[in-house]
C-alpha positions as CSV (number, residue, x, y, z in Angstrom):
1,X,11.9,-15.3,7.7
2,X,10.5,-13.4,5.3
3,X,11.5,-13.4,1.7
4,X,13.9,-10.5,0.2
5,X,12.5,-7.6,-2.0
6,X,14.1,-5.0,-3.5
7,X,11.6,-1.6,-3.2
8,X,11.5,1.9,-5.1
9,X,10.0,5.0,-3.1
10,X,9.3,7.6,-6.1
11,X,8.8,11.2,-4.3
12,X,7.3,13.9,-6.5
13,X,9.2,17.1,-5.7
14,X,7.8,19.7,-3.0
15,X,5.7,23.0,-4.2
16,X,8.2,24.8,-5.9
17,X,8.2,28.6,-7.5
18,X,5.7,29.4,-10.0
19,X,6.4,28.6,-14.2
20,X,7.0,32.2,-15.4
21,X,9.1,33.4,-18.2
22,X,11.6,35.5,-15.7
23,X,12.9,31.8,-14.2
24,X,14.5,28.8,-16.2
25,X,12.4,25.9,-15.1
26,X,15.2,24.1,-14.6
27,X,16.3,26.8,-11.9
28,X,12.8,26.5,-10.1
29,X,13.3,25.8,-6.5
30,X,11.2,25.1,-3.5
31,X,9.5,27.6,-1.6
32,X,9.3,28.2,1.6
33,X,6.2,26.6,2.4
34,X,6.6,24.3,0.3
35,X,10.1,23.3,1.8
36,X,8.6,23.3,5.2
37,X,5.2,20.8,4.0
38,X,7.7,18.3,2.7
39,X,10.2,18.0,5.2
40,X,6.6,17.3,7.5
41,X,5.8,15.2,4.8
42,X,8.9,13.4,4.3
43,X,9.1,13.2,8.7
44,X,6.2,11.1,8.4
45,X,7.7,8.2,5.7
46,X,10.1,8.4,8.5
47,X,8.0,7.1,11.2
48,X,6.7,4.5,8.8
49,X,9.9,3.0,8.5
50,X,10.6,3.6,4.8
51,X,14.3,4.6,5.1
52,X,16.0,4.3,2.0
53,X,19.9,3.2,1.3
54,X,20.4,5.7,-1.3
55,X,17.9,8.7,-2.7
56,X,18.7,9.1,-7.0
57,X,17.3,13.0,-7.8
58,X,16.3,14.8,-11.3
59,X,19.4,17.2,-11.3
60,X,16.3,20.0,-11.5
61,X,16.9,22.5,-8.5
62,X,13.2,21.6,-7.0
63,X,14.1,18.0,-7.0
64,X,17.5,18.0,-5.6
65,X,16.1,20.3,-3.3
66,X,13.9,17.6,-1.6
67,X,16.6,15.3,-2.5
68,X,18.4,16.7,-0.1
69,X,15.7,17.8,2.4
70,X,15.2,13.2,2.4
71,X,18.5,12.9,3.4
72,X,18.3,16.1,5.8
73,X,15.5,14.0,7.8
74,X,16.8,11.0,8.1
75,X,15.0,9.0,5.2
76,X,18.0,8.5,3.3
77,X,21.8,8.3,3.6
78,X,23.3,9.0,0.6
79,X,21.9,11.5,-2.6
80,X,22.8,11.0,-6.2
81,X,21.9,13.0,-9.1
82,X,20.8,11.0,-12.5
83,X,19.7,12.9,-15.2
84,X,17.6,9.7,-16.1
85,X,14.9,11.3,-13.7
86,X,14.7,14.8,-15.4
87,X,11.9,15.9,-16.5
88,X,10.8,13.6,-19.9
89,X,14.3,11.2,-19.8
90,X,14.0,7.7,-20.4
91,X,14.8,5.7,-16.3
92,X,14.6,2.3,-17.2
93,X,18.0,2.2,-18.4
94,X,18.6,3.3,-14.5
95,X,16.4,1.0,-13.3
96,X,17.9,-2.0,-15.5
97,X,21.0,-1.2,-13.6
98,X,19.7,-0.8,-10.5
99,X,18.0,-3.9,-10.6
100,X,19.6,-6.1,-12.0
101,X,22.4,-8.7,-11.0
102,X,25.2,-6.0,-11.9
103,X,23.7,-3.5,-9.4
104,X,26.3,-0.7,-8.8
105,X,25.8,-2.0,-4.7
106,X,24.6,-5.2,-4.3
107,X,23.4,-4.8,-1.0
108,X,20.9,-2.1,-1.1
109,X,16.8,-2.8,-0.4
110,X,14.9,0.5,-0.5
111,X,16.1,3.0,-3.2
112,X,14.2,6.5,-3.5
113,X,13.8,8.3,-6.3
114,X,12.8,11.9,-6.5
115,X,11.4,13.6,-9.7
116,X,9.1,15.0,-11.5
117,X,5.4,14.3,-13.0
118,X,3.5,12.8,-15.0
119,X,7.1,10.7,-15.4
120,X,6.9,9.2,-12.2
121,X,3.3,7.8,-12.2
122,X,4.0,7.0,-16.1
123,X,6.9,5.2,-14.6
124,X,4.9,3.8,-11.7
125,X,1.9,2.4,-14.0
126,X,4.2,0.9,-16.2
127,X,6.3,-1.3,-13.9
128,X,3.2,-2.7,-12.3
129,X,1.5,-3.2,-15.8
130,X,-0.9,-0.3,-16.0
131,X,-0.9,-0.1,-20.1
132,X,0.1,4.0,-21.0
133,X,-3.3,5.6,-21.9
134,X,-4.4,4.2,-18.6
135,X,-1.4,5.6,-16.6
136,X,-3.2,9.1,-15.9
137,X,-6.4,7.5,-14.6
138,X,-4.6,4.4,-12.5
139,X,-2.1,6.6,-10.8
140,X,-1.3,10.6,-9.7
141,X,1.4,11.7,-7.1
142,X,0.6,14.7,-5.5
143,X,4.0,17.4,-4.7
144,X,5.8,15.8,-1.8
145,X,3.9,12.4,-2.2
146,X,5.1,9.0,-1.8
147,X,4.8,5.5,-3.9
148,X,6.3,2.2,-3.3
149,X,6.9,-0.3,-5.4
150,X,8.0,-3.9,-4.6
151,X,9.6,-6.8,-6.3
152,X,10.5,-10.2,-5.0
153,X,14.2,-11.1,-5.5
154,X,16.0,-11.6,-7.8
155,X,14.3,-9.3,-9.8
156,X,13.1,-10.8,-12.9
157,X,15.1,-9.4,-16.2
158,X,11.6,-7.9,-17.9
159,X,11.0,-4.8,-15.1
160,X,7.5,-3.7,-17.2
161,X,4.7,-5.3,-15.5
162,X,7.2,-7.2,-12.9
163,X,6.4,-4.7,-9.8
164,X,4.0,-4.4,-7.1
165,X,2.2,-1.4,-6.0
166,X,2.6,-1.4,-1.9
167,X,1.8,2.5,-0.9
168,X,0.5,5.5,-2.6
169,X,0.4,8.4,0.1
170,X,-1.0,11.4,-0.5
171,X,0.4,14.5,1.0
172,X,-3.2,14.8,2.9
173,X,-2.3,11.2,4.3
174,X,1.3,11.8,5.0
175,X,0.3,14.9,7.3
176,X,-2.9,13.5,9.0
177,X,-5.1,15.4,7.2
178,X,-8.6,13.2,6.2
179,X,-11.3,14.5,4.1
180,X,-14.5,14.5,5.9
């Protein structure tokens, strides 16, 4: 029998409206194409088996957007909003209480998270160890791309350097796309 983990899937946000003045970036939402490429995207972490017990989403309309477009597949059951995954927040508080021995559900394996970049690779390179100035180099997730990260249980108390690195899937990957 093999030995329980605890896993994180961070999801970068689908393509989403263009920056421009005339829009609050908080207000930016998916576009068309773009909500059509992730829900192929997020079909095919589906068919790998990734479900997730509960998907935690950047309040930021392009985020809960996909948030909700996870759940809308089949990937996850149950969508949350933290403001710990907007855009420049601090989730390690989140993640302390997460994964730690006072988790809000004691029972859960797979959590997603969907947000925003360079947070989540920052946040990615610096639970498996990847030192900051490094972070950019180590580690990039593409709109609509997938990471998982996996700890043994229990968790050990200090999460920085205490994860594993199991899947980084491009949307090229994701959508059976290979470069020649």
């Amino acid at each position: 029998m093999a030995a329980p983990k605890r896993e994180l899937l961070l999801l970068r946000h689908g393509i989403a409206q263009e920056r421009n003045a005339a829009i609050d970036d908080a207000q930016r939402s998916l576009t068309p194409a773009g909500r059509e490429r992730t829900r192929a995207q997020l079909k095919a972490l589906v068919a790998l088996g990734l479900h997730c017990d509960l998907v935690l989403s950047s309040p930021l309309v392009r985020a809960r957007q996909t948030a909700e477009l996870v759940v809308d597949v089949g990937l996850g059951e149950t969508l949350e909003l933290a403001a710990a995954l907007a855009p420049h927040a601090n989730p390690l508080p989140l993640l302390t209480s997460w994964l730690g021995p006072l988790s809000p559900r004691s029972s859960w394996r797979r959590l997603a998270l969907v947000g925003h970049e360079p947070d989540l690779t920052s946040l990615a390179a610096r639970l498996i160890g990847v030192p900051n100035d490094l972070a950019p180099q180590a580690l990039h997730l593409k709109k609509a791309g997938a990471l998982l990260l996996q700890w043994p249980m229990p968790v050990q108390q200090e999460l920085l350097g205490s994860a594993r690195l199991e899947l980084l899937l491009p949307p090229r990957v994701l959508l059976g796309q290979h470069r020649p």
